[in-house]
C-alpha positions in Angstrom: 0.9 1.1 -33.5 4.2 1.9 -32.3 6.9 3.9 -34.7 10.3 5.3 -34.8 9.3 8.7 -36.2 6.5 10.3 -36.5 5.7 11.3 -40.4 2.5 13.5 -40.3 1.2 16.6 -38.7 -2.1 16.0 -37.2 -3.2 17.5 -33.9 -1.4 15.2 -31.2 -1.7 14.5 -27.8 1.3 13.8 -25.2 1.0 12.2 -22.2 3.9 11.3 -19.9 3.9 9.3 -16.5 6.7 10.5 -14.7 8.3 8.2 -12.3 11.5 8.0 -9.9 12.9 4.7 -11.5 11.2 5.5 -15.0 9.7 8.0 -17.3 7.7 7.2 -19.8 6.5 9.4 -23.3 4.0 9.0 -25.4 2.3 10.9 -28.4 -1.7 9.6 -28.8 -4.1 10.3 -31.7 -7.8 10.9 -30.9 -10.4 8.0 -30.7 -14.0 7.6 -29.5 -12.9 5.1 -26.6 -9.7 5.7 -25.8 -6.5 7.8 -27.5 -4.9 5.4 -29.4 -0.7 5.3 -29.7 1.5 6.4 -32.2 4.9 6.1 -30.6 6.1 5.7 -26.7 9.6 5.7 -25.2 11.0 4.8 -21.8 13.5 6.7 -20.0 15.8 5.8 -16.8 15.0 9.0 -14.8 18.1 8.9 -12.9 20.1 9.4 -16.6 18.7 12.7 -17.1 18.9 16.1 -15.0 15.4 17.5 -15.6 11.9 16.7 -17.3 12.3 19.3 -19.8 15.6 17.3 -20.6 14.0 14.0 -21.5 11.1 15.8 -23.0 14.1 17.6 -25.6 15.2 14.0 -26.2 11.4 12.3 -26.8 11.2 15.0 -29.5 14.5 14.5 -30.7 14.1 11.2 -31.3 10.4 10.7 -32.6 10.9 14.1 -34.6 8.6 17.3 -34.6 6.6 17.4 -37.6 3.6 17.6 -34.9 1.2 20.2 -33.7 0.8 19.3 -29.6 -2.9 20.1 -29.1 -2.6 18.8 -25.4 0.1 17.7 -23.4 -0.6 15.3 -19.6 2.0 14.0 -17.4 1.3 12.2 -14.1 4.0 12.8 -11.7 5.0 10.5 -8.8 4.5 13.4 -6.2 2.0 15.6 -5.1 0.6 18.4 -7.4 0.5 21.9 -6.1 -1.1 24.6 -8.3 1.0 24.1 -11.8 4.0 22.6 -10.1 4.8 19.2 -8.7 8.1 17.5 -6.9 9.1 14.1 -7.2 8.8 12.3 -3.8 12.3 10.8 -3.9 14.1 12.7 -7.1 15.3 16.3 -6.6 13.1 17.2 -9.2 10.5 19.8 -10.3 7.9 19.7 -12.9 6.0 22.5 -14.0 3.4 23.0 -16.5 4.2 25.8 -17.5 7.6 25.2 -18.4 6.2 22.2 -20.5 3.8 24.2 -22.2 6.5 26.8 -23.0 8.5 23.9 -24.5 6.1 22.0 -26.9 4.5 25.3 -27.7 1.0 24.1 -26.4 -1.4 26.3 -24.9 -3.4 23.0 -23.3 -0.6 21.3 -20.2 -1.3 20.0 -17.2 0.1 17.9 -14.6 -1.8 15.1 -12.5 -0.7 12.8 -9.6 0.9 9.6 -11.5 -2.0 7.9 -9.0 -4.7 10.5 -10.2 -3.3 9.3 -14.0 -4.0 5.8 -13.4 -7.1 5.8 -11.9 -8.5 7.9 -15.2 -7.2 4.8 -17.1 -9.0 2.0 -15.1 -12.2 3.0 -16.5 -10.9 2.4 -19.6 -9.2 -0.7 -19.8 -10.1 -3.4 -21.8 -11.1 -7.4 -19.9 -7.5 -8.4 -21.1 -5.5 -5.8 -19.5 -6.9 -6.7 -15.6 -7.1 -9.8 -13.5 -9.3 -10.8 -11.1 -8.8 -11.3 -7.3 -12.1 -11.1 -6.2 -15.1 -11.2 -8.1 -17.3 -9.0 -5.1 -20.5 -7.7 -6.7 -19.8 -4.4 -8.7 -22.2 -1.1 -7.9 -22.4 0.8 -10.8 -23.4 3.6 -8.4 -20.5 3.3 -6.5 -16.6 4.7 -5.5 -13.6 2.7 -6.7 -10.0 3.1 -5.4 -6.5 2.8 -7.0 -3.5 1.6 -5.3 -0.2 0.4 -6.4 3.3 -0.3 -5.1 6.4 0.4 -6.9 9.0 2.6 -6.3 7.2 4.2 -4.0 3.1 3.4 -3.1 0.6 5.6 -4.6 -3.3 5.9 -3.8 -6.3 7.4 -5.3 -9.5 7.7 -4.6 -12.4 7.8 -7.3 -15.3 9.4 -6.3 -18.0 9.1 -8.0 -20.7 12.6 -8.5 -23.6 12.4 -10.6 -23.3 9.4 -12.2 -19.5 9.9 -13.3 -16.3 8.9 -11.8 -13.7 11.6 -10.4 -10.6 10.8 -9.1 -8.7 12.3 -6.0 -5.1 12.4 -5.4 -4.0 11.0 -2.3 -0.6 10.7 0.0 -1.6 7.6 1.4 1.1 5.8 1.1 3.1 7.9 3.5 0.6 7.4 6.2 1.2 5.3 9.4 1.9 1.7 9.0 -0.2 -0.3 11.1 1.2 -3.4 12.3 -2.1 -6.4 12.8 0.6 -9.1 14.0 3.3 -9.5 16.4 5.7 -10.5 13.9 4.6 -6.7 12.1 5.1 -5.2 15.5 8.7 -6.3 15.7 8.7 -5.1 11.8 7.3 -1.8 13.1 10.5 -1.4 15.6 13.0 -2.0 13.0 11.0 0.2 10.7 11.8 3.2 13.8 15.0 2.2 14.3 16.1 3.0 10.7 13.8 5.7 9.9 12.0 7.5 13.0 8.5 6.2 12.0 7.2 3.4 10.1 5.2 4.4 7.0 3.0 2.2 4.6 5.1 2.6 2.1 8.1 1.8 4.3 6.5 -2.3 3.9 4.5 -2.2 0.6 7.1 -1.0 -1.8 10.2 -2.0 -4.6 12.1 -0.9 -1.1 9.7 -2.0 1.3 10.4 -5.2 0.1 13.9 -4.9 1.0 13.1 -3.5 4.4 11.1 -7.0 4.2 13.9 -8.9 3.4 16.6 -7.9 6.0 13.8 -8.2 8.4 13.3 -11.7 7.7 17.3 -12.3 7.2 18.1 -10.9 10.9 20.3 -8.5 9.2 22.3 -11.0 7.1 23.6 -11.2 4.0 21.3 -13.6 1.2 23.0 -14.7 -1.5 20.0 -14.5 -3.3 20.8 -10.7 -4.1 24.9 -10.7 -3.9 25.4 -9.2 -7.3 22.4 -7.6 -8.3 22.3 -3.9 -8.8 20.1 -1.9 -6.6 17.5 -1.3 -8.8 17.2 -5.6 -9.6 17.3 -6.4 -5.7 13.3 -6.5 -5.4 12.9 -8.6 -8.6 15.8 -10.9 -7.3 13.9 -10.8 -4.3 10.5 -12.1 -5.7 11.5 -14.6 -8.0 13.9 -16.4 -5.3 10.4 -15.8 -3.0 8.0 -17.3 -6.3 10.6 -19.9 -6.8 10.7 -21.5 -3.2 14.9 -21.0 -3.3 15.5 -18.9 -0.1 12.5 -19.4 3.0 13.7 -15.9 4.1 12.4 -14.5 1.0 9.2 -16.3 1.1 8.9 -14.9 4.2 9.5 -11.2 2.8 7.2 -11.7 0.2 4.5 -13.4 2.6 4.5 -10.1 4.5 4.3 -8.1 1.6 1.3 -9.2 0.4 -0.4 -9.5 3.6 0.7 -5.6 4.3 -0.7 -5.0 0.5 -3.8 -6.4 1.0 -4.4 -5.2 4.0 -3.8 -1.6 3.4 -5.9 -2.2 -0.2 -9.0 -3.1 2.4 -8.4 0.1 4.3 -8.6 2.4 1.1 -11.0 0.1 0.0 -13.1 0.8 3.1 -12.5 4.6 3.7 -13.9 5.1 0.0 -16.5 3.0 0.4 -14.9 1.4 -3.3 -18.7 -0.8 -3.9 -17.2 -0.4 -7.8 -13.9 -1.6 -7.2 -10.6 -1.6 -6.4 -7.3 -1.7 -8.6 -4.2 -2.8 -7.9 -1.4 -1.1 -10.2 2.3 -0.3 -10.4 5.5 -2.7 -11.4 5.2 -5.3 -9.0 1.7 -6.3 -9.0 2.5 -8.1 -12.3 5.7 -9.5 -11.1 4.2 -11.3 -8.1 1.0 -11.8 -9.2 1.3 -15.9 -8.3 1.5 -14.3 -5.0 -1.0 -12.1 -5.1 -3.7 -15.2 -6.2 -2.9 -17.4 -3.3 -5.6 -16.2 -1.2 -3.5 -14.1 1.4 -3.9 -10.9 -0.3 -7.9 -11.0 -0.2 -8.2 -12.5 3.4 -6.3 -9.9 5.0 -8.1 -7.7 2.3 -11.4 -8.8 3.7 -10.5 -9.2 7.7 -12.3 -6.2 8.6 -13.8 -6.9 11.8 -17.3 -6.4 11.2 -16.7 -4.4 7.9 -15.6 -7.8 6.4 -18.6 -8.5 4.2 -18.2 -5.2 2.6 -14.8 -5.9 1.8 -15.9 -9.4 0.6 -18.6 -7.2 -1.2 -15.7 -5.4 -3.3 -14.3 -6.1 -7.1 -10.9 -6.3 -6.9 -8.8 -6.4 -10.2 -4.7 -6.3 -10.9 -3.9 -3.6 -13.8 -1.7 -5.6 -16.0 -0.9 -2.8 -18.5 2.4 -1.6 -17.7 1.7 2.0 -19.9 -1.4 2.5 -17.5 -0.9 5.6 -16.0 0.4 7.1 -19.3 -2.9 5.6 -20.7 -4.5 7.5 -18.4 -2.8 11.0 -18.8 -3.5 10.6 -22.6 -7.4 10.0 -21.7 -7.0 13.3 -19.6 -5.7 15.6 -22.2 -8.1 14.3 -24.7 -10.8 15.3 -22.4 -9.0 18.9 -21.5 -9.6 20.4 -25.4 -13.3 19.0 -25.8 
């Protein structure tokens, strides 16, 4: 149920995902499964100066005859005590400062990857596709990864019979090039930034990093126009659409690199329950994604390969997953 104001006072939950292109809001009522929604927003991060300024204007807008019992937000950066800094906004979060603001005794703050991976146990058979059907271990790890603005990972351990995830940096590790054609990539990569970093490939801007690659440099006239922000979506569709070969090309090594690097966190947690693939552009190249490239270099492992072939792997198509998944969090944080 989605409203423009909010009518009642019950006990509410809020739950945020805080990202560098987006930030979304959400207030949740209790349920035995899963919170269920009252009333979400989205927000352009880059319009506002502060959290605690698009927090102001959530409440603003949805009204405040509310009692927060709990209030989440995932963060797209690493968490550190109370506090956390966006990786690519000059911005700090703390939860205190949130706590102070919607008078709530019960605030915390996750990694937006730690966020997401709480809501893939909870998603329902329509809100995931399958890549690879593997043979799921219910005594097993699982592993979250998804590209966007930037590339998140998690890790979901799992301790005595329950799943835990584990916020991780991954995405700024090494990039490791399997091909000569990613060797040349990897130069390029160097040339521009000093090193070349997952993220630096499997990203909305890895996948213009992609695309001059594959261009020599040039201009495409597939993305004259376009804002900034709509140059990777211009990007894919002329890739999905077969109207530039340079862009195939791009997306080709996208998804190799993506799968690829889904198989090593897939392999260093040992993910026998599964892997998920999140973020925006899962969805928007998931034609891609279903091909077959992304699970064979997923699965070329060397002699780890029929353990990768052993693994689930699903696309999360809900695009409110990670604020799912901070709402699950604070439900669980006044039990």
């Amino acid at each position: 149920m989605d409203a423009t104001r909010v009518h009642y006072n019950p006990l509410v939950l809020l739950a945020g995902d805080i990202g560098e292109t987006k930030t979304l809001l959400g207030l949740f009522e209790r349920a035995p499964r899963r919170p269920a929604c009252v009333v979400s927003r989205s927000y352009r991060t880059s319009d506002f100066s502060s959290f605690g300024d698009i927090l102001g204007a959530f409440t603003k807008e949805v009204g405040t005859p509310f009692v927060i019992d709990a209030a989440v937000a995932g963060v797209a950066g690493p968490v550190v005590g109370d506090a956390a800094r966006l990786t690519h906004v000059d911005w700090s979060v703390r939860a205190a400062d949130i706590a102070a603001q919607l008078d709530t005794s019960h605030a915390r703050l996750l990694n937006d990857l730690e966020a997401m991976a709480i809501d893939a146990s909870v998603l329902g058979p329509e809100e995931v596709v399958e890549l690879q059907r593997g043979a799921a271990c219910d005594d097993g790890n699982a592993a979250v990864i998804a590209a966007g603005t930037g590339l998140g990972q998690a890790c979901v351990h799992r301790v005595n019979g329950r799943l835990y995830p584990v916020p991780s940096e991954g995405g700024h590790a090494d990039f490791a090039a399997r091909t000569d054609q990613e060797i040349q990539l990897v130069r390029m990569l160097r040339r521009q930034y000093g090193r070349a970093s997952v993220e630096h490939v499997v990203s909305g801007p890895g996948l213009l990093n992609l695309h001059r690659f594959t261009h020599d440099g040039q201009r495409c006239q597939t993305i004259r126009g376009l804002d900034e922000i709509d140059i990777p979506s211009g990007v894919s569709q002329a890739a999905l659409g077969g109207s530039c070969q340079a862009c195939v090309e791009a997306l080709s090594l996208l998804v190799d690199a993506y799968g690829a690097e889904a198989g090593n966190l897939a392999l260093r947690v040992v993910a026998r329950s599964g892997v998920f693939v999140g973020g925006g552009i899962a969805p928007q190249i998931l034609p891609a994604l279903r091909d077959g490239r992304f699970i064979k270099a997923f699965c070329a492992k060397g002699l780890m390969s029929s353990l990768a072939a052993s693994i689930p792997v699903h696309v999360i198509l809900m695009p409110e997953a990670g604020l799912l998944g901070a709402a699950v969090f604070a439900q669980e944080l006044t039990h």
